[in-house]
Structures are given as C-alpha cells and as structure tokens.
C-alpha positions as CSV (number, residue, x, y, z in Angstrom):
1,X,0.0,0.0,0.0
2,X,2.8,2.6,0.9
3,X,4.4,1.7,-2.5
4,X,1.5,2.0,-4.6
5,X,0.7,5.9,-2.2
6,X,4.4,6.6,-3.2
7,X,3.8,5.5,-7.1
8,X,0.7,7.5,-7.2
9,X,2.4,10.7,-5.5
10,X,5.5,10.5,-8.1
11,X,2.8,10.1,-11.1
12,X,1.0,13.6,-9.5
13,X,4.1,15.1,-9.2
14,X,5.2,14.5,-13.2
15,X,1.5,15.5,-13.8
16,X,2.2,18.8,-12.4
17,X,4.8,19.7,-14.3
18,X,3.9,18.2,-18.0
19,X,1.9,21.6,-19.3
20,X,5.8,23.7,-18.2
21,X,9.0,21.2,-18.0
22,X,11.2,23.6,-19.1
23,X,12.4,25.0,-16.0
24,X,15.4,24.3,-14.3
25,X,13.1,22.6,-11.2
26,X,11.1,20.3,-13.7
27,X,14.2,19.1,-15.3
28,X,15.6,18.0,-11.9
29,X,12.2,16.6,-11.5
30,X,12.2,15.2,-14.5
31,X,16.1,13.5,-14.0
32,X,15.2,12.5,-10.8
33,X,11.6,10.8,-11.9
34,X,13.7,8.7,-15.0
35,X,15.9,7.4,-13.2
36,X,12.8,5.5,-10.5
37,X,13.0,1.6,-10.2
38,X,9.2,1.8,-10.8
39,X,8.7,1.4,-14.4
40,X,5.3,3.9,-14.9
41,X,7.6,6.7,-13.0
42,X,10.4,6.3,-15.5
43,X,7.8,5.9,-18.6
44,X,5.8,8.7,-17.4
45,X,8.9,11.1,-16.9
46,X,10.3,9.5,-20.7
47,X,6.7,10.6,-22.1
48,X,7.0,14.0,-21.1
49,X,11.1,14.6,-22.2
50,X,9.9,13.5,-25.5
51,X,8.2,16.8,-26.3
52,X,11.0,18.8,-25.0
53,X,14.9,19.3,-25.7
54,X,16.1,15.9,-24.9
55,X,19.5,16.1,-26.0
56,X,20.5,16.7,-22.0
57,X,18.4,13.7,-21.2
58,X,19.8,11.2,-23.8
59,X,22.4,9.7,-21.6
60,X,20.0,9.5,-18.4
61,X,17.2,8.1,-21.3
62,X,19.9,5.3,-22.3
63,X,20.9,4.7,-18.7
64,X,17.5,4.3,-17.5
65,X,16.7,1.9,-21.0
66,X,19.5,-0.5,-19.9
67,X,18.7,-0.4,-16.0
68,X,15.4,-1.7,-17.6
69,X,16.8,-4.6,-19.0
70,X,17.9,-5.9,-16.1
71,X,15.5,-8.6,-14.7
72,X,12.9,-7.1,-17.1
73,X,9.6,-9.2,-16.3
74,X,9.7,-8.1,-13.0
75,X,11.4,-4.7,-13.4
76,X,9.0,-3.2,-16.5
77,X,6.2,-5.3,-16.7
78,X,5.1,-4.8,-20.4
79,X,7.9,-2.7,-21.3
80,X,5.9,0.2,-20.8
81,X,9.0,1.8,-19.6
82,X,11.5,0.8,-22.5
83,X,8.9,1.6,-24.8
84,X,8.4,5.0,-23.6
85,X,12.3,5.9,-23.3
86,X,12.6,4.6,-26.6
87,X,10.2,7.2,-28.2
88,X,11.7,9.7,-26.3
89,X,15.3,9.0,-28.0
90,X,13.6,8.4,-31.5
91,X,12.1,12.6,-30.3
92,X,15.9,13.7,-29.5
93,X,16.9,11.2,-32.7
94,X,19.6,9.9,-30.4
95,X,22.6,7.6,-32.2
96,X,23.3,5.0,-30.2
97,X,23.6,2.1,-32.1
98,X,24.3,-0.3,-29.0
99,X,20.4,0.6,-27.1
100,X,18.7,-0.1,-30.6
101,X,20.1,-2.8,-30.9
102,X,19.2,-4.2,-28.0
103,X,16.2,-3.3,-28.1
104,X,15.5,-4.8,-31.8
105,X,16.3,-8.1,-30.4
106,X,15.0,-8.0,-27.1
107,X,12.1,-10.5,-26.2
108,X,10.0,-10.5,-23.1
109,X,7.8,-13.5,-22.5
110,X,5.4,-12.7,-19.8
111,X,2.7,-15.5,-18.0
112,X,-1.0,-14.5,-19.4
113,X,-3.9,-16.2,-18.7
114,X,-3.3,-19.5,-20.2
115,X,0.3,-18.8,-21.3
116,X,3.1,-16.9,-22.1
117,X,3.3,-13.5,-24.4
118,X,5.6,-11.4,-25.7
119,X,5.2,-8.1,-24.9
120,X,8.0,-6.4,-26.3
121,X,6.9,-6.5,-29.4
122,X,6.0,-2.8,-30.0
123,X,9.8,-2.3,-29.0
124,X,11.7,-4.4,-31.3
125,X,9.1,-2.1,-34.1
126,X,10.3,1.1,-32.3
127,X,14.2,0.5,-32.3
128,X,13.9,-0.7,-35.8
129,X,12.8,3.0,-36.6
130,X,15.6,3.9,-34.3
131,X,18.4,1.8,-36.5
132,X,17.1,3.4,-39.6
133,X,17.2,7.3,-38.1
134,X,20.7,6.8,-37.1
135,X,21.6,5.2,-40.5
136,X,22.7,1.9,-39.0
137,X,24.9,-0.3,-41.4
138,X,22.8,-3.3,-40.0
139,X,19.6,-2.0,-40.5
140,X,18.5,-3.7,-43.8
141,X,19.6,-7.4,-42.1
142,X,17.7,-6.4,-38.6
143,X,14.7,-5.2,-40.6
144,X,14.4,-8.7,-42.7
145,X,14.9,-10.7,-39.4
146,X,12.2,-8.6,-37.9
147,X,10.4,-8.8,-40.8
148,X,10.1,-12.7,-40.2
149,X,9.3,-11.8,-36.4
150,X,7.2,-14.2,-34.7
151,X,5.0,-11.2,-33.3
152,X,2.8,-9.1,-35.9
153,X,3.1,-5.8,-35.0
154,X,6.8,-6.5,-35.2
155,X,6.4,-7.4,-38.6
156,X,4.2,-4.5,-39.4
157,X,6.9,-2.3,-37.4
158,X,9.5,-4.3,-39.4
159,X,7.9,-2.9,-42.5
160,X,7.3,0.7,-41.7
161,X,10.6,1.3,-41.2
162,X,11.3,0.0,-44.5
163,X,9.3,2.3,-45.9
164,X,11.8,5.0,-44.6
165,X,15.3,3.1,-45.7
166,X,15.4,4.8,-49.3
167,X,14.6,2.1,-52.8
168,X,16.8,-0.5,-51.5
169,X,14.1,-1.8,-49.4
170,X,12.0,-2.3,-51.9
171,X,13.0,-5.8,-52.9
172,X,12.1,-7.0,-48.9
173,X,9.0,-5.2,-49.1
174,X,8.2,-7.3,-52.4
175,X,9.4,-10.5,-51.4
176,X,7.2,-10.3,-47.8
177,X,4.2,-9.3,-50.7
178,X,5.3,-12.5,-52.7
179,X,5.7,-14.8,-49.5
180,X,2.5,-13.8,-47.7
181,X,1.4,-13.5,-44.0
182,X,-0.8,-14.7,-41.6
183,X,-1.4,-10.7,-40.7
184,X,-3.6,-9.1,-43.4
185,X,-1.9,-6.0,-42.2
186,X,1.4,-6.5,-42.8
187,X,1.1,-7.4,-46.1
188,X,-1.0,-4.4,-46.2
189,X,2.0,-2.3,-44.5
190,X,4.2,-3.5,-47.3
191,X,2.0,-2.3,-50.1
192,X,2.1,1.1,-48.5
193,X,5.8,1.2,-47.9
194,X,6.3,0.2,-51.6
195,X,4.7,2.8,-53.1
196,X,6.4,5.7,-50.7
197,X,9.7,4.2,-51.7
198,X,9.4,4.0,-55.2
199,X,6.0,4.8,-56.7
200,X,6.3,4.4,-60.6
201,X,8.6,1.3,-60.3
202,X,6.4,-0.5,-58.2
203,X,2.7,0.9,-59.2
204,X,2.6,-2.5,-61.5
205,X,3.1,-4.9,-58.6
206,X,0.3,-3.3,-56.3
207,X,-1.9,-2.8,-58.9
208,X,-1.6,-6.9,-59.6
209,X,-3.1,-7.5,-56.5
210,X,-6.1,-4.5,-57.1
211,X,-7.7,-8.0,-57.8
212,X,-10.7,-10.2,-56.6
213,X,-8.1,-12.8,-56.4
214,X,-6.6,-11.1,-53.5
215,X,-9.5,-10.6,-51.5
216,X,-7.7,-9.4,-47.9
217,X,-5.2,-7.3,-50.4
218,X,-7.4,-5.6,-52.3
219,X,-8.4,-2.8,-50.3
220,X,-4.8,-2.0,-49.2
221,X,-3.4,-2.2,-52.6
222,X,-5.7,0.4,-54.2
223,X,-5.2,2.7,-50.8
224,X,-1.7,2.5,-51.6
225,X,-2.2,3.5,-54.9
226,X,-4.4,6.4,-54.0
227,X,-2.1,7.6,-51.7
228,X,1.0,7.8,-54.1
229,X,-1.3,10.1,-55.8
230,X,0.4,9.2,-59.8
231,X,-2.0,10.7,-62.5
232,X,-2.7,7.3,-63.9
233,X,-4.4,5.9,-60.6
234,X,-7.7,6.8,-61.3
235,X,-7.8,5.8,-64.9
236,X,-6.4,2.2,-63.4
237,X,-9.2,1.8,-60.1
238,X,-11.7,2.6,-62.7
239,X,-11.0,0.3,-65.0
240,X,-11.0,-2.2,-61.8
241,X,-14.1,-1.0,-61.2
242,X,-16.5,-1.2,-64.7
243,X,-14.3,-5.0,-65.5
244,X,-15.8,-6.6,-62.5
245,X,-19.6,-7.4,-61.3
246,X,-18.6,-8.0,-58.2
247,X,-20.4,-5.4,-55.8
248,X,-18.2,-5.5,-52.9
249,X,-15.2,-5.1,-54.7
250,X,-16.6,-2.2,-56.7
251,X,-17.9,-0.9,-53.1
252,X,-14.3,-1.0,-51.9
253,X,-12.5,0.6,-54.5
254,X,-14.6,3.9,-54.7
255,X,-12.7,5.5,-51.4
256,X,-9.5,4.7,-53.0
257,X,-11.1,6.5,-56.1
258,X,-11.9,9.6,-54.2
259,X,-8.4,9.4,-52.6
260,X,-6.8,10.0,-55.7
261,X,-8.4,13.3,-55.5
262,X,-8.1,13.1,-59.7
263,X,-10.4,15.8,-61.7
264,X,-12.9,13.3,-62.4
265,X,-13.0,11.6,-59.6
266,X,-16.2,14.0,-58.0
267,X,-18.1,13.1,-61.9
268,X,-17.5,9.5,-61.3
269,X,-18.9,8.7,-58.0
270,X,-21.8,11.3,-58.5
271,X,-22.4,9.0,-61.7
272,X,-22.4,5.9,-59.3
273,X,-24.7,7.6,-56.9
274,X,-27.1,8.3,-59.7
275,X,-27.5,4.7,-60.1
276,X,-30.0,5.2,-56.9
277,X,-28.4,1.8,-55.5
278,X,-28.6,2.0,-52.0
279,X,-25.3,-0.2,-51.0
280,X,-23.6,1.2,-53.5
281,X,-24.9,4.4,-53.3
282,X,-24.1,4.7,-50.0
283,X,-20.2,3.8,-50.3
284,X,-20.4,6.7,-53.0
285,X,-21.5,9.3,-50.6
286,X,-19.1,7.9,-48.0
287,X,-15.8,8.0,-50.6
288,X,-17.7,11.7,-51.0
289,X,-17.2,12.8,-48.1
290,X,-13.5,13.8,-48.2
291,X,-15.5,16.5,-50.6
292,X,-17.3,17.8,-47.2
293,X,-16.0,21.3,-47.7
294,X,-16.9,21.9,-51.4
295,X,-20.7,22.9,-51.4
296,X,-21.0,22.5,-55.0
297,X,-20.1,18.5,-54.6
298,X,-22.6,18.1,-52.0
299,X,-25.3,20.2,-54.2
300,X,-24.5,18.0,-57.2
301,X,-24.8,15.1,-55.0
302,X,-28.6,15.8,-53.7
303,X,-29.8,16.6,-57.1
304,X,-29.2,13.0,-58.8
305,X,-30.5,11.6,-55.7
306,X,-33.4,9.9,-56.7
307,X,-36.2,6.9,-57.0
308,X,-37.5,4.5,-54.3
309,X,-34.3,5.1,-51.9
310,X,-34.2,8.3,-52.0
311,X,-34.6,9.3,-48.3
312,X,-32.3,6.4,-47.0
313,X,-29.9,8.0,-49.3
314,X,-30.2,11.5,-48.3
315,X,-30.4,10.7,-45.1
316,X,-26.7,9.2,-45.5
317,X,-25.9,12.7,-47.5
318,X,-27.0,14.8,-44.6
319,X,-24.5,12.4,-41.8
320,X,-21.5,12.5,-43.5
321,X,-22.2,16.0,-44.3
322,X,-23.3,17.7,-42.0
C-alpha cells in the first residue's frame, strides 16, 4: 500500500509539471523521476522529455533503458517503460547504435492467462525505426529478421521502417508481398511502404493484386495506390471498377477512387450515386465525403438523388455532411 501511495504521488508530481517542464526545477524533477526503479515513474517522466529538448536527457534516457533490461519481467512489466524511453530518443533522434540494438532483439515473454506472451513487441518495431534514423549499417539485415518476427506488430513495425530506408528496401517489401502472412496488415504495410519508396517502379506490382483474387489485399493495394497520388491511378481503379460485377469489390475501391483526388473523380462517384443503388450508393456518398468542404459536390450530390431510396440516401448525404 505505501508503495503504490508513493507510485501515485511521483505520477501527481510528473502531472504537475507536464503543461511547463522547461524550468530548471522540472528538469531535476524530471532526471530524478527517470531514473525510478518503478517502471510507470520512469515511462511517465520519458513521455513527457519526449516533447522537450532531450538532448540533455539522452544519456539519463539510455541509462535508465538498460537499468530496464535488467531482470525485465519483474522490473517493466510490459515494457511500458523501455517503450516509452525509446520514443523519447527516436524525439531527440539519439545515435546510439548499442540501445537499438538491443532493443531490436529483445524478447519478453510474460505469464498470461493461459500462457506466455511477448510483450515487447511494439519495442523491437520502435528501435527498428531507431536503426534506420541513425543510419545503422545493419539496419536492412535487422529489418528482414524482424520482418520474419514471430509477433505481428513487429512485422508491421519491421515494415514501416522499411518504408523510410530509401529504394533498397523495396526488394524486402516485395518479397514479404510474394511470401505472404498470416497478418492481413502487414502485407498491407508492405504495399504502403512500396509505393512511398518508389511509386512508378512499383505501381505495376500493387496494382496486380487490385484484384478479386486477393480478396484481404485488395483494399490496401488500391489505398496505396491512391495515396502515391500518380496521374494514372484513377484511370487504373476505374477500370477495376466497370471490368468486374462484383459489388463488394466495386464498393471497396470507390474510397481509394476519391483518394486519388483526380479531376474526375467528384463526376464518377456522383455518376455511381445516380444509379439510386442504395449499398452502392451509400459507399459513394461515404468516398464523397473527403469533398465535405466543397458545397458544389454536395449540391451535385442531392440533385441525382433519386427513386425509391431516396430518403435512406439523403439521409446518409445529410451524416456524412453535415
């Protein structure tokens, strides 16, 4: 009880002083906090030197991170404290190679109901990030062994970094594509990475999976396409779009259409509202919606409403509207 009274006083204390920690009292504060033995101290402290200069705090940041690692069930329990300290060196883009590293391999098995999980998952992502900001000269072979991680946000942290190592990535990203996953999301991650690294020389290979054959891929693939925002996007999702009579696939692809942001994009989902449809007619308004601020696309919109839906319809217009 006088443990958890202290814990909760420290925690006050850091509350306190998170709206003004530049002074030279919070920064002692602050020192003093990181360096606790009890791991939502330290984390709470690392939260709030990650929105301020940190470049004083980097060597109390990387001695705290390794104190942290000792006995590291019982001493951060989640790794809510690594994890925060980590962010807070990724803030001050600290350099040292020796705590990513570490922390890119570390693995924390913890008893659950039932079990044992890892929980240190979201780290290994984090100091993945952390190799790839400091320009590691390992980064590319921790990345693919992360990539394979047994954990999947590991995998999906394995592949945003990627995304940020420049086009020789690419060829990971593709073969992760090409091997699959058992997390949709990954896979998904990937196609996203792929077309921020190189956009022209890989719209061809996430376009192949814009495809009914790839029903968990689909969706991500043509987001990815969207968001690259090349000029020949919208021409390609709407040629996916008339080749197919597969509603739910046509459904899916008109976000990414509006995403594109393309000059005809507004014409072609007003046309596929006309249709009076209501499934489909709905999904049009919704991919309408990033549109919201344009009156004249919302005017356009209510006049081809139409026919025996007409009120569900405009009743969708008015919510994602208004």
């Amino acid at each position: 009880m006088a443990q958890a009274t202290q814990t909760e006083e420290q925690l006050a204390s850091l509350a306190s002083i998170a709206n003004s920690p530049n002074s030279a009292e919070a920064r002692k504060l602050l020192r003093k906090h990181l360096s606790s033995k009890v791991a939502p101290v330290a984390a709470k402290a690392a939260s709030i030197i990650a929105h301020i200069d940190q470049s004083e705090f980097i060597p109390d940041l990387t001695a705290a991170f390794h104190r942290f690692m000792q006995n590291p069930v019982k001493s951060d329990k989640g790794c809510v404290a690594k994890i925060a300290i980590i962010k807070a060196l990724l803030a001050g883009e600290c350099d040292d190679e020796k705590t990513f590293l570490k922390g890119i391999r570390h693995v924390q098995m913890e008893p659950t109901w039932g079990g044992r999980a890892d929980t240190a998952a979201p780290l290994r992502a984090l100091c993945g990030l952390g190799l790839v900001q400091m320009g590691s000269a390992d980064v590319l072979n921790e990345l693919a062994a992360l990539l394979a991680d047994p954990e999947g946000d590991a995998r999906i942290g394995a592949a945003h970094a990627l995304a940020n190592c420049g086009a020789t990535a690419a060829p990971l990203l593709r073969f992760k594509v090409l091997t699959g996953d058992s997390e949709p999301a990954v896979l998904a991650e990937c196609l996203t990475g792929l077309m921020a690294l190189s956009p022209r020389a890989s719209l061809d290979f996430v376009a192949g999976f814009v495809d009914q054959k790839h029903p968990s891929l689909y969706e991500p693939a043509a987001l990815a396409l969207a968001e690259s925002r090349l000029p020949e996007v919208f021409d390609l999702l709407k040629e996916r779009w008339t080749a197919t009579f597969d509603r739910e696939f046509k459904q899916t692809l008109l976000l990414p259409i509006a995403l594109t942001r393309a000059e005809g994009a507004p014409d072609f989902l007003i046309w596929v509202l006309e249709s009076g449809e209501p499934a489909m007619g709905t999904a049009a308004i919704q991919a309408l919606r990033i549109y919201r601020d344009d009156g004249s696309i919302r005017k356009r919109a209510q006049q081809v409403i139409d026919g025996p839906h007409s009120e569900q319809l405009l009743a969708v217009l008015r919510r994602e509207f208004d």
